[in-house]
C-alpha positions as CSV (number, residue, x, y, z in Angstrom):
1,X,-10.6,114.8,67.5
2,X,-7.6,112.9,66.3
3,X,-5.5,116.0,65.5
4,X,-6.7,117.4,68.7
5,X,-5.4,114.3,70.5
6,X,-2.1,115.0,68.4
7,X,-1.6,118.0,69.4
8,X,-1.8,117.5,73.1
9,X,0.2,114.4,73.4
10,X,2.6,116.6,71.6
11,X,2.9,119.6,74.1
12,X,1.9,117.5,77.0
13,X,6.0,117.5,78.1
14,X,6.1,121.4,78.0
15,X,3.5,121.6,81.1
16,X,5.9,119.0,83.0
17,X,8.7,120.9,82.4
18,X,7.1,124.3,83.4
19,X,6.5,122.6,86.7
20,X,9.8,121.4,87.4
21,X,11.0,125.0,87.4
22,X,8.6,126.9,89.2
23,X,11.2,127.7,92.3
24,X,14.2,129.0,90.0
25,X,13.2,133.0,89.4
26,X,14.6,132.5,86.1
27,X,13.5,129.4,85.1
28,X,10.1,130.6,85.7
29,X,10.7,134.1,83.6
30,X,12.2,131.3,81.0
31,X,8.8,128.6,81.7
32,X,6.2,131.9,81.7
33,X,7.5,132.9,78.0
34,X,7.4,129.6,76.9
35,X,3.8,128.9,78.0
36,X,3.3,132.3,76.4
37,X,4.4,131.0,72.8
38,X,2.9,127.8,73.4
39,X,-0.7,129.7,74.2
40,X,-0.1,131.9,70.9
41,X,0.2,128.8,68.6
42,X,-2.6,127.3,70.2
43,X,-4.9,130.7,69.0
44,X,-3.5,130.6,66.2
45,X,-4.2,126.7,65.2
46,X,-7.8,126.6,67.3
47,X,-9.9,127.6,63.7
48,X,-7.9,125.2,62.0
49,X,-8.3,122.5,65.0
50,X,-12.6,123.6,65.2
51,X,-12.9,122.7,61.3
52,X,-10.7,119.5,60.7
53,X,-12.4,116.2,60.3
54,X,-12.5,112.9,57.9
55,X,-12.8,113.9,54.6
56,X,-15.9,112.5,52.6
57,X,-14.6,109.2,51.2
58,X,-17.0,110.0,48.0
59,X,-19.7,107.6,46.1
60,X,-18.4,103.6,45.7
61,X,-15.6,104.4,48.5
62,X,-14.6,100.8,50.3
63,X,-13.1,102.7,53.1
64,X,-13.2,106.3,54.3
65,X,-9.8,107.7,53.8
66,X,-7.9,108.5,57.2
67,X,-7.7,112.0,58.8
68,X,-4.7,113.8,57.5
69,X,-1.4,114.5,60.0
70,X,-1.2,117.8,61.7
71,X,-0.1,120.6,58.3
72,X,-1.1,118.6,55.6
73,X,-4.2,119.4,53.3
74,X,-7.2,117.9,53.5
75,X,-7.6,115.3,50.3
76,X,-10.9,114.3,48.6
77,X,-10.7,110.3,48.0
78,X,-11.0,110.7,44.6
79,X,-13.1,107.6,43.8
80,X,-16.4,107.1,42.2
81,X,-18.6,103.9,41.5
82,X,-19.0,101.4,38.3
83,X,-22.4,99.3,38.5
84,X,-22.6,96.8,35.8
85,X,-25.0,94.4,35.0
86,X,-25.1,92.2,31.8
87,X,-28.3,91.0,29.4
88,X,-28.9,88.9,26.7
89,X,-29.1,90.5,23.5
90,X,-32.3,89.3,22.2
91,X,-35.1,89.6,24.8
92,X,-32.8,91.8,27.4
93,X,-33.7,89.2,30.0
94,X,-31.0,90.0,32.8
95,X,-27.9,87.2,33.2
96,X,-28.1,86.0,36.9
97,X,-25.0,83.7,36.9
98,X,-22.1,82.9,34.9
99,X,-20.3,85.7,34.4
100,X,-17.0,87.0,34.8
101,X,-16.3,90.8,34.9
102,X,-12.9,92.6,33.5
103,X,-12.8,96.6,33.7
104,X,-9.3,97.8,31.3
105,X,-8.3,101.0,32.0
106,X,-7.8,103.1,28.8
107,X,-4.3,103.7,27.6
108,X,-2.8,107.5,28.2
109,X,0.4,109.0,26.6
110,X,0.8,105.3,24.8
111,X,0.9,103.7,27.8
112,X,-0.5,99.7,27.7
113,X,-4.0,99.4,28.8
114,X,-4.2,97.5,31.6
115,X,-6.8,95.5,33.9
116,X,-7.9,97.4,36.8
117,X,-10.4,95.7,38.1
118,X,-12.0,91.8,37.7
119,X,-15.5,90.4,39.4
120,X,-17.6,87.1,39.0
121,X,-20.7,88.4,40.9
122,X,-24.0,88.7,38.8
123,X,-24.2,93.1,39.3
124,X,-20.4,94.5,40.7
125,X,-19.9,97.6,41.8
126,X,-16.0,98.8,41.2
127,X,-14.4,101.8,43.2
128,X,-12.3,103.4,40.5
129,X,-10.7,107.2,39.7
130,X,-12.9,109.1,37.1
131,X,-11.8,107.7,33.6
132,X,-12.6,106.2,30.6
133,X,-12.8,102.4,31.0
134,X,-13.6,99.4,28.8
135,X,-16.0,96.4,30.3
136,X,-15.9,93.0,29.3
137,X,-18.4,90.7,30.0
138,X,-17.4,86.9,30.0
139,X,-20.0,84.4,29.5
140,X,-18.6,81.2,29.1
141,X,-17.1,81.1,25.5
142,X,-19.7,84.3,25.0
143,X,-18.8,88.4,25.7
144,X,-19.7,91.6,25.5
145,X,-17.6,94.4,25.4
146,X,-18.4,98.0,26.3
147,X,-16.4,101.5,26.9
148,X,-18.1,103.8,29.3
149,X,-16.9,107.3,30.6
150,X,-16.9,107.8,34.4
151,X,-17.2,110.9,36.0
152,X,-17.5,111.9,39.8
153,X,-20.6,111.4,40.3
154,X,-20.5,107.3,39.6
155,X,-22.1,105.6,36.7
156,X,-24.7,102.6,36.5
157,X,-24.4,100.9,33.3
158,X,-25.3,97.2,31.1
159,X,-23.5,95.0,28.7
160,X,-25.4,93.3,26.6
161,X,-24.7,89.2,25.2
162,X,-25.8,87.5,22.4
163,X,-25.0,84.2,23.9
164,X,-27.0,80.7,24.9
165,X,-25.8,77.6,26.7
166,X,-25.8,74.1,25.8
167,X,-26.6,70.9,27.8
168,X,-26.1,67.5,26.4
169,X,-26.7,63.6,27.3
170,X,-26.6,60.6,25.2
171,X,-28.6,57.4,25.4
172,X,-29.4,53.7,23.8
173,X,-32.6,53.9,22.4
174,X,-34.3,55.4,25.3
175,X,-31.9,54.2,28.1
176,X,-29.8,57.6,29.1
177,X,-25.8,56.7,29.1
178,X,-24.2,57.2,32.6
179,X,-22.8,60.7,32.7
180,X,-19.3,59.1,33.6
181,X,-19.1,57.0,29.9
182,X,-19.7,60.2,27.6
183,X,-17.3,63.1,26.8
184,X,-18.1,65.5,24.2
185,X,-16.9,68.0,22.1
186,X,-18.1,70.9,20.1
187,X,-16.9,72.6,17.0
188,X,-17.9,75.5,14.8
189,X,-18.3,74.6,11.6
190,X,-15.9,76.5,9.0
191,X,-16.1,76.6,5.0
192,X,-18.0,73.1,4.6
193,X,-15.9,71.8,7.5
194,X,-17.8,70.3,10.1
195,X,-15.2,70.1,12.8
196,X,-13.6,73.4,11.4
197,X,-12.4,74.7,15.1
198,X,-12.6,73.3,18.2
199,X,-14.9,75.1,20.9
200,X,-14.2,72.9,24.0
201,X,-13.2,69.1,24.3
202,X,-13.9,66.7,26.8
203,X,-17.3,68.1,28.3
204,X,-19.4,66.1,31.0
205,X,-22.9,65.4,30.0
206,X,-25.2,67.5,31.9
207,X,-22.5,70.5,31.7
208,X,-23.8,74.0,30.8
209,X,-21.5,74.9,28.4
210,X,-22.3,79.0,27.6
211,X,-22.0,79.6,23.7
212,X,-22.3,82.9,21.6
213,X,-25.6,81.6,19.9
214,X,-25.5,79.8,16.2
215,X,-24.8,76.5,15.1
216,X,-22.5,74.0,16.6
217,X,-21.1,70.3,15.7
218,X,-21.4,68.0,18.7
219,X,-19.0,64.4,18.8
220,X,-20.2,62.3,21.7
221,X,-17.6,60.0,22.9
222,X,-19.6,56.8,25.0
223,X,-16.4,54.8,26.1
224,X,-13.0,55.4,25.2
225,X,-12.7,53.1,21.4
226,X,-15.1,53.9,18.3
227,X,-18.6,54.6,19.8
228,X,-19.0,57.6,18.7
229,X,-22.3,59.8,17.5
230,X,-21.9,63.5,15.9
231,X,-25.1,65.8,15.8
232,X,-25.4,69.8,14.3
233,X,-27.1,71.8,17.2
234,X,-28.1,75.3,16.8
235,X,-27.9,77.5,20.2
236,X,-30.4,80.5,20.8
237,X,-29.7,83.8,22.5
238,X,-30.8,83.1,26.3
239,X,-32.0,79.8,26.1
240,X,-30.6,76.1,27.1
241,X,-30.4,73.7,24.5
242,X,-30.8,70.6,25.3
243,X,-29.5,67.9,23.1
244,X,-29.2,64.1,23.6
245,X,-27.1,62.0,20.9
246,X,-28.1,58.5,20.2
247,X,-25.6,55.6,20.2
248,X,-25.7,52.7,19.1
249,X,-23.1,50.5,21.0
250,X,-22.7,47.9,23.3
251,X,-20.6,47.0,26.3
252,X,-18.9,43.8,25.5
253,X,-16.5,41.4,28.2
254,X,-13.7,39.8,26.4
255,X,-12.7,36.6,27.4
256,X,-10.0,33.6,26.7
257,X,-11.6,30.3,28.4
258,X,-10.8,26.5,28.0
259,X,-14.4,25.7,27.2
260,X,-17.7,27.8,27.1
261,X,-18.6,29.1,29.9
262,X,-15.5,28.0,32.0
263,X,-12.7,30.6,33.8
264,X,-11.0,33.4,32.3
265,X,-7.6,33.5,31.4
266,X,-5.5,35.6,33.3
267,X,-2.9,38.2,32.1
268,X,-4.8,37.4,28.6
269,X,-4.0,40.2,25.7
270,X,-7.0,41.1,23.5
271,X,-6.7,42.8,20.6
272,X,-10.1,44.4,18.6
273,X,-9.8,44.7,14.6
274,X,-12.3,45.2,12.4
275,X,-13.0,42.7,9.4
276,X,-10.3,44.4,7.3
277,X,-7.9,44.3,10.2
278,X,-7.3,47.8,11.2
279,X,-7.2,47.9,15.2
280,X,-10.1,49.7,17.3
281,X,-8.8,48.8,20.8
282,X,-6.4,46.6,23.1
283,X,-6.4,45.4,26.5
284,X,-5.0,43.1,29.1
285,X,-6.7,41.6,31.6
286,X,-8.8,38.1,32.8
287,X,-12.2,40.0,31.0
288,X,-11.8,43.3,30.1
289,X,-15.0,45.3,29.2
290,X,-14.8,47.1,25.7
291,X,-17.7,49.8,24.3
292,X,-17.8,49.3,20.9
293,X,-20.1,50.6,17.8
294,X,-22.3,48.1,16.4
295,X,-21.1,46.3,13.1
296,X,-18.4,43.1,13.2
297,X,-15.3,42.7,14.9
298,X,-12.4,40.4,15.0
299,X,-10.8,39.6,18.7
300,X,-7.5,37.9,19.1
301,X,-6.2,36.8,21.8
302,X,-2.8,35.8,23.3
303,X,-1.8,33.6,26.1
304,X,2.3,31.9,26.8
305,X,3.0,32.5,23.1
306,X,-0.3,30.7,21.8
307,X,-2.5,33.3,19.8
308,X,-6.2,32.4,19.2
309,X,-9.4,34.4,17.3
310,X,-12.8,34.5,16.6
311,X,-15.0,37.1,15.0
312,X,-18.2,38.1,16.4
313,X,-20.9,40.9,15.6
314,X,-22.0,43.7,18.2
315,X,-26.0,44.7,18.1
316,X,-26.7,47.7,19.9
317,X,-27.7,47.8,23.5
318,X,-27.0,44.2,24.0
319,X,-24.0,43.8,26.2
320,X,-22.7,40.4,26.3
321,X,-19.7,38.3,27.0
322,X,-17.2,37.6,23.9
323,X,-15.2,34.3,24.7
324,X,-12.4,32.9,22.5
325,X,-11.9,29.3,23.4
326,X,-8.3,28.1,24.0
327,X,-7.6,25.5,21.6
């Protein structure tokens, strides 16, 4: 239908002008073997015009491919589908979130491969030319990696991951740490080295943090001075691991008064050493609250020039106020 439409809008202006020269003898000889041409063409293009329409826009196809102009061949679209799907490695249990999809085109005549396609849904399907392709598979800091040869007819095919996730918390004795006081960070282990390369730093507790599986060094942060737990964790393929690190800290309020129990000093400078006098943290403020490790501490505080100290002990999970008195 569209090259039919085509071609009458096309020779719609030869009937109008065969009209306008009906009374002239021979403008009508001239008009009559006009019409006559134009009817010959028309017998000639009528098989053509009986057989055209939209070509098959083949398997995986977005969008059918749009009729071809008037003389020009009819093109197959050339396409044909990728369905991926990713599983873990161990019990081939599907992976229903998570995951980030990459197809690379394979290099030809030296050329750079290239990225042809990306996805973050659970099972994509990519529209691409018949080829050979590599797959990758993000899972969080986990991947799989596959190459796969696609022909015409389309291709359904799985990556598999040995990967696990991670989820952790911290707590005082059994009292769980707000989420909002902990940051983490996790290393693999190198050559006796602990903290041998860094995996990710400054994860939330209750994260899912997606790991290749093995074994992992956890440093829980609760605060932002020297309260700070570190635990080995092992992750297993498909499963969450939940770990909780145990503190023991305190949150402490440091204050400069006149006498016990009176008002703060404002615009007071605290300083936080241990006994041998190496500094754990420094603040300014009327009462500043400090996290701190249990063990002993010396505070000094300064106010208009005067400097004045105390030393005082931190138990765990007892939060208290620390006053240095003024005199």
């Amino acid at each position: 239908m569209l090259e039919l439409e085509h071609f009458q809008a096309k020779w719609a202006p030869v009937r109008v002008k065969r009209m306008r020269h009906d009374k002239n003898p021979n403008g009508f000889e001239a008009g009559r073997r006009l019409a006559g041409a134009v009817f010959a063409v028309a017998v000639l293009l009528a098989p053509n015009l009986a057989g055209a329409q939209a070509p098959d826009p083949g398997p995986g196809a977005d969008t059918p491919a749009p009729a071809p102009m008037q003389g020009q061949p009819v093109a197959p679209n050339g396409l044909a589908r990728l369905s991926v799907s990713a599983q873990f490695a161990a019990d081939r249990k599907p992976i229903r979130s998570g995951l980030n999809w990459r197809v690379v085109s394979e290099s030809v005549d030296g050329a750079s491969p290239r990225i042809v396609a990306r996805s973050s849904e659970p099972e994509p399907a990519f529209s691409l030319p018949p080829g050979n392709y590599t797959v990758h598979a993000g899972y969080g800091f986990a991947s799989g990696t596959k190459r796969v040869s696609l022909g015409q007819q389309g291709l359904r095919d799985q990556v598999q991951i040995s990967a696990g996730a991670l989820s952790l918390a911290g707590s005082i004795g059994d009292a769980p740490i707000p989420g909002t006081l902990l940051s983490f960070s996790v290393f693999v282990p190198l050559q006796g080295n602990s903290e041998g390369r860094l995996i990710t730093n400054g994860a939330k507790a209750g994260e899912i943090i997606r790991l290749p599986e093995g074994t992992y060094h956890v440093v829980s942060t609760y605060g932002d001075s020297n309260a700070i737990q570190r635990a080995d964790v092992k992750v297993e393929n498909g499963k969450v691991t939940d770990a909780t690190l145990h503190h023991r800290a305190a949150k402490v309020t440091l204050k400069l008064v006149a006498s016990a129990g009176g008002e703060a000093f404002a615009g007071t400078a605290f300083s936080v050493l241990t006994p041998g006098g190496d500094v754990i943290r420094e603040a300014i403020g009327a009462f500043p609250q400090v996290i701190l490790a249990e063990g002993d501490y010396v505070l000094i505080a300064r106010q208009e020039g005067q400097v004045y100290s105390r030393d005082f002990k931190v138990e765990s999970g007892s939060d208290r106020d620390i006053e240095v008195l003024a005199k």
